[in-house]
C-alpha positions as CSV (number, residue, x, y, z in Angstrom):
1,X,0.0,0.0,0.0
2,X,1.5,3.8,-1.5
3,X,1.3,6.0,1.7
4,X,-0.2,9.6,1.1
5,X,2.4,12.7,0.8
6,X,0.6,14.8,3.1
7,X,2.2,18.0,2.5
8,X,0.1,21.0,4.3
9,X,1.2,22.1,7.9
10,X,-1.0,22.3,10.8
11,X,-2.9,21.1,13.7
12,X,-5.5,18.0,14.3
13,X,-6.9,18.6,17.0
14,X,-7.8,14.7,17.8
15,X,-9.5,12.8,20.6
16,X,-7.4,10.2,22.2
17,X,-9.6,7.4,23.6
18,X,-8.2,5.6,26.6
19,X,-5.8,3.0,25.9
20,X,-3.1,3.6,23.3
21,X,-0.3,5.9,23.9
22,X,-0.1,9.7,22.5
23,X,2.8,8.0,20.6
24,X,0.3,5.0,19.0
25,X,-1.6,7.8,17.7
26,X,1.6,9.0,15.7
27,X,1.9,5.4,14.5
28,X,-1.6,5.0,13.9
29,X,-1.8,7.9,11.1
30,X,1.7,7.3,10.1
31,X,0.6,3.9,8.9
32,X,-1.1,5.5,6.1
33,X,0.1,8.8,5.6
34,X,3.9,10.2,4.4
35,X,4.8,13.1,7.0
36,X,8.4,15.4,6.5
37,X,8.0,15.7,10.6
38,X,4.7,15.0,12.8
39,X,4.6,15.3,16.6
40,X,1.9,15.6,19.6
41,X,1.6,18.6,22.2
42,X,1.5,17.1,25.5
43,X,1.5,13.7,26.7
44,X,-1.6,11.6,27.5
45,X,-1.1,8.4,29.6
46,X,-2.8,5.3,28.0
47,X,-5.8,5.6,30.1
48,X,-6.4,9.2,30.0
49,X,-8.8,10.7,27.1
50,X,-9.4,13.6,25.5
51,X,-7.6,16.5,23.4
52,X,-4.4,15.4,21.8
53,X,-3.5,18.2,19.3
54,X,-1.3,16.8,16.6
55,X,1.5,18.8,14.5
56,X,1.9,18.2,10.8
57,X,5.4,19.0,9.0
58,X,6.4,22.8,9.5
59,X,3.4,23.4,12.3
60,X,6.1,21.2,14.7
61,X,8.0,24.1,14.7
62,X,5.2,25.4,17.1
63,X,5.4,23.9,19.7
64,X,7.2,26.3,21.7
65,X,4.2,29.2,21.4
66,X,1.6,26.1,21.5
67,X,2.5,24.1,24.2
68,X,2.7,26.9,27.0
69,X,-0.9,27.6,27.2
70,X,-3.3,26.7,30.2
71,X,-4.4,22.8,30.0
72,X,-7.6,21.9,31.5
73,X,-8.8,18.3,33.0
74,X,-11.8,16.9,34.2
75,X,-10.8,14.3,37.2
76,X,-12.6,11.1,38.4
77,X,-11.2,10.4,42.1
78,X,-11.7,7.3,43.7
79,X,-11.4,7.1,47.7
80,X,-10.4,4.2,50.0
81,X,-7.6,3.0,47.4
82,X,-4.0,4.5,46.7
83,X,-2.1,2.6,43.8
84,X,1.8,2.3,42.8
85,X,0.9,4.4,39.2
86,X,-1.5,6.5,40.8
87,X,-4.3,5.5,38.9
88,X,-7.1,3.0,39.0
89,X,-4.9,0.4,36.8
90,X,-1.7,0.2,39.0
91,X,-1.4,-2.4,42.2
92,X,-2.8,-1.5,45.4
93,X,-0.7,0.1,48.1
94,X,-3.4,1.0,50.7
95,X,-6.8,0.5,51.0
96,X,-9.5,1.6,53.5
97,X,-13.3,0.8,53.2
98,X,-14.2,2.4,56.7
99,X,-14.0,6.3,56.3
100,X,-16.4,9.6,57.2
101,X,-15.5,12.8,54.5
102,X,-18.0,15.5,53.6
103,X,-18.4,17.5,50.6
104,X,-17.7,20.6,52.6
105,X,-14.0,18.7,53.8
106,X,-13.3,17.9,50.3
107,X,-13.5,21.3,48.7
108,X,-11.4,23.1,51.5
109,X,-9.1,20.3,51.0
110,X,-8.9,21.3,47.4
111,X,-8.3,24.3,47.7
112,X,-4.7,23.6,49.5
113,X,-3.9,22.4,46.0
114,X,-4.8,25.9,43.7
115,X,-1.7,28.6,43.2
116,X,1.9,27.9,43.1
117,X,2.4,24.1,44.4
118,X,5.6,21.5,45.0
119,X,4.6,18.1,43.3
120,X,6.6,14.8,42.8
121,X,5.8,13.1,39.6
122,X,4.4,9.5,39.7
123,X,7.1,6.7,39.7
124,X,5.4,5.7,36.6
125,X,5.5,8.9,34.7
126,X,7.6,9.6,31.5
127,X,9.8,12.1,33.5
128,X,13.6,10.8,32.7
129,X,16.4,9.7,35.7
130,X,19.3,10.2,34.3
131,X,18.5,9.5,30.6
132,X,15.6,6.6,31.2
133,X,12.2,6.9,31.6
134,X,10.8,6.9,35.3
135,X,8.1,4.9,34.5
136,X,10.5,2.1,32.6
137,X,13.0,2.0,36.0
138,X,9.6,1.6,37.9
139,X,8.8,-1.6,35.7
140,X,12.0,-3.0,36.3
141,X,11.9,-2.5,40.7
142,X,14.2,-0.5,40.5
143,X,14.9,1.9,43.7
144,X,14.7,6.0,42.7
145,X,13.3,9.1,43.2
146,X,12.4,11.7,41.5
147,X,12.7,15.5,42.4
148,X,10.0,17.4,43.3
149,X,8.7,20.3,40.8
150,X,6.8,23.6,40.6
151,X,3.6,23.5,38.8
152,X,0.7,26.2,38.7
153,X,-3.0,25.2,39.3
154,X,-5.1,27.8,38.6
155,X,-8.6,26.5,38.9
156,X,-9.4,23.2,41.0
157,X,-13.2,22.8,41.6
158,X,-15.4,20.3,42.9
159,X,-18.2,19.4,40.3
160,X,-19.5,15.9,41.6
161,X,-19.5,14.2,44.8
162,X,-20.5,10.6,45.1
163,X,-18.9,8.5,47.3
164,X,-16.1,6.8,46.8
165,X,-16.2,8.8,43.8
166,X,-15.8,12.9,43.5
167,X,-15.3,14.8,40.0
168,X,-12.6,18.0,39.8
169,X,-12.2,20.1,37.3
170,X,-8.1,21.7,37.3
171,X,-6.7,24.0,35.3
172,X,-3.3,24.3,35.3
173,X,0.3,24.8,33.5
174,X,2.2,22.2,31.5
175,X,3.9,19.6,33.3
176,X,1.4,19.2,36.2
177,X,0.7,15.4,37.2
178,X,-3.4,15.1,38.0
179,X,-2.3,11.6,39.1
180,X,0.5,13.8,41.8
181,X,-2.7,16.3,43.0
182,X,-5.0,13.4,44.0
183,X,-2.6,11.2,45.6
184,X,-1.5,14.4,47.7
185,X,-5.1,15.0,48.4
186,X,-5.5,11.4,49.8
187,X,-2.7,11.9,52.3
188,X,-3.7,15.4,53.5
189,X,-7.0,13.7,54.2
190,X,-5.9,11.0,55.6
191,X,-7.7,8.7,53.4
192,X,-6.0,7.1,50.3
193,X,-7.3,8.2,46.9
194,X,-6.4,7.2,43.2
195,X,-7.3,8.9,40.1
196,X,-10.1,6.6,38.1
197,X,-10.6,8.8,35.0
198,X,-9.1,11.1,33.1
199,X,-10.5,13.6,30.5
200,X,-8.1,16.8,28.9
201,X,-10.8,19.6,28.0
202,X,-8.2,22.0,26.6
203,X,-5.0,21.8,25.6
204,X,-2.6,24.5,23.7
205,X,-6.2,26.7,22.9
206,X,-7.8,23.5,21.0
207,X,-10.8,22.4,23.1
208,X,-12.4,18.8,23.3
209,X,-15.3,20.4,21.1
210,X,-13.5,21.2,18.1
211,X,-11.9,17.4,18.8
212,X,-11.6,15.0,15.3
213,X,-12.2,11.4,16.3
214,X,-9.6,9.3,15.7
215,X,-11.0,7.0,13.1
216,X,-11.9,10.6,11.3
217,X,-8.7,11.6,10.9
218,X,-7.1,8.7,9.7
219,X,-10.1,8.5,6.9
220,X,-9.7,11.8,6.1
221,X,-6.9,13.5,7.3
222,X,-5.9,16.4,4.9
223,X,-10.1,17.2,5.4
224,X,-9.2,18.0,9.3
225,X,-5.8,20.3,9.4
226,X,-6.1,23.5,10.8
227,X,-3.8,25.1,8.8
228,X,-0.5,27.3,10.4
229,X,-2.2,30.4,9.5
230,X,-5.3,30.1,11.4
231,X,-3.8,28.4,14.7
232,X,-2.8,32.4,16.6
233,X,-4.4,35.4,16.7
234,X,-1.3,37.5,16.9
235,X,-0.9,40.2,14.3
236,X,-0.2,39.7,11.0
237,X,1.4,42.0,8.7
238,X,1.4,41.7,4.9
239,X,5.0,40.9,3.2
240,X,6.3,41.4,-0.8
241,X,8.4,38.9,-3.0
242,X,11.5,41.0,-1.8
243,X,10.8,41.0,1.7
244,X,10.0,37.2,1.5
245,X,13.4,36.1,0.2
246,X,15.1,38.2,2.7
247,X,13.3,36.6,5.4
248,X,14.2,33.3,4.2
249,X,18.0,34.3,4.5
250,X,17.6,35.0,8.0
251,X,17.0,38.9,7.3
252,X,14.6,41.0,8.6
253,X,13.6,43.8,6.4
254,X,14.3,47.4,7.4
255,X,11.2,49.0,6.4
256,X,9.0,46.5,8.3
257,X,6.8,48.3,11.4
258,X,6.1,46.2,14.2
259,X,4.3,48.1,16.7
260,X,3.0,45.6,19.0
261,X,5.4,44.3,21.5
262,X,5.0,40.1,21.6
263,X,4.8,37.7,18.6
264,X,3.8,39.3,14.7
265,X,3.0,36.6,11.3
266,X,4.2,37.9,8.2
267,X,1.9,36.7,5.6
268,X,3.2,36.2,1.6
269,X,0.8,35.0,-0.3
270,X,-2.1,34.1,1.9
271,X,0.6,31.6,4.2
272,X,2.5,32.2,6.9
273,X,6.2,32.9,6.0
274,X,7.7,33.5,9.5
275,X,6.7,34.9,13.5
276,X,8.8,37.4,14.4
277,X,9.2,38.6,18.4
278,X,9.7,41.6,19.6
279,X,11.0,42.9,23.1
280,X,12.1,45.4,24.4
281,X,12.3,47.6,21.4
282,X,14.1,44.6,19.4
283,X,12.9,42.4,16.8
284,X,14.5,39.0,16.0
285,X,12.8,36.1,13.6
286,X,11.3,33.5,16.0
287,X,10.3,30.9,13.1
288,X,11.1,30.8,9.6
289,X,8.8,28.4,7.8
290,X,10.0,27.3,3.9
């Protein structure tokens, strides 16, 4: 079977079901299509769902404007059970059937968690010790640990309370373990607690409504890119032949204005030919794209 030559950049915006890996996706669509460079913004563990934006060719040059944006999660706790992975499908630790916690408790417990916070990854979390996956050292019983980090959540609210089960919504910056925030939960309770489900709402400004099933995009992919020039709302400023070619040799034109401080798209011929960021009075060329 001929692969297709997909040649457009952009963004799929597709929804992960629970099971394979962000990287399975890549293989998935790779299977059929020919890609000069494809890659994922932010890792979803297998049994997480939800938002997994994916980068075609030049829109993987990206990723640093993407993937700093807020991420959002909706959170299915289970209580009475802490697990070696955190989650639902690891091997029990603890367990405790007999316990008393209000809804009231719960939600002024939560809020210990919003604002700046220190958080130790799961053992089982792609986070690498000294070159090797965490989560593979884990595996093998091996002894390590792993160095706490700052993360930022800046929205963690109670939506459903059902014992053993609650629901949380959490917003928060890249890098923050859902998995980390409800095992800390459990022992500031007093009461173990494992995350059961996992949804990602948002995710670099693509939200879980504007989501491509899976099976969609592999049917009919080029149908579902969101092409480079529609993924920012920065300013964009209009650029000739002569200002092109000097832009592809690292140049940036003279008689180009930028008055707005922050990232500017210089548009030739309807696509997007490089972002340029300025600061502090000075401009530089952030991407180039061919």
């Amino acid at each position: 079977m001929n692969k297709i030559s997909i040649k457009e950049s952009g963004v799929i915006p597709i929804y992960k079901p629970s099971g394979p890996t962000s990287v399975d996706i890549i293989r998935k669509l790779k299977k059929k299509y020919k890609f000069h460079k494809i890659g994922h913004l932010g890792t979803l563990d297998p049994m997480a769902e939800g938002i997994l934006p994916i980068m075609i060719n030049q829109a993987t040059k990206l990723a640093p404007i993407l993937d700093t944006s807020k991420k959002s999660y909706k959170a299915i706790i289970k209580f009475g059970i802490e697990t070696d992975t955190n989650d639902i499908t690891g091997k029990a630790l603890v367990q405790k059937e007999n316990f008393s916690l209000t809804r009231e408790e719960l939600e002024s417990s939560l809020l210990k968690f919003k604002g700046k916070i220190e958080q130790i990854p799961p053992k089982y979390a792609a986070v690498k010790i000294n070159g090797v996956r965490a989560y593979k050292l884990a595996r093998e019983g091996k002894e390590f640990e792993i160095k706490a980090k700052t993360v930022n959540v800046y929205e963690i609210e109670l939506k459903r309370f059902f014992l053993p089960y609650a629901e949380v919504e959490i917003q928060c910056s890249r890098g923050t373990y859902i998995r980390s925030i409800i095992r800390d939960l459990g022992h500031l309770l007093d009461i173990p607690a494992t995350m059961s489900k996992l949804t990602r709402s948002v995710s670099s400004n693509f939200s879980i409504k504007e989501s491509v099933l899976l099976e969609d995009a592999v049917s009919e992919l080029e149908n579902n890119i969101i092409p480079i020039e529609a993924l920012f709302k920065f300013p964009k400023l209009e650029i000739n032949k002569f200002e092109y070619k000097l832009i592809q040799n690292g140049q940036i034109p003279k008689k180009l204005i930028f008055s707005d401080t922050g990232y500017t798209q210089l548009i030739f011929e309807k696509k997007l030919s490089a972002i340029i960021f300025k600061e502090d009075g000075n401009s530089k060329l952030f991407k180039v794209f061919k």
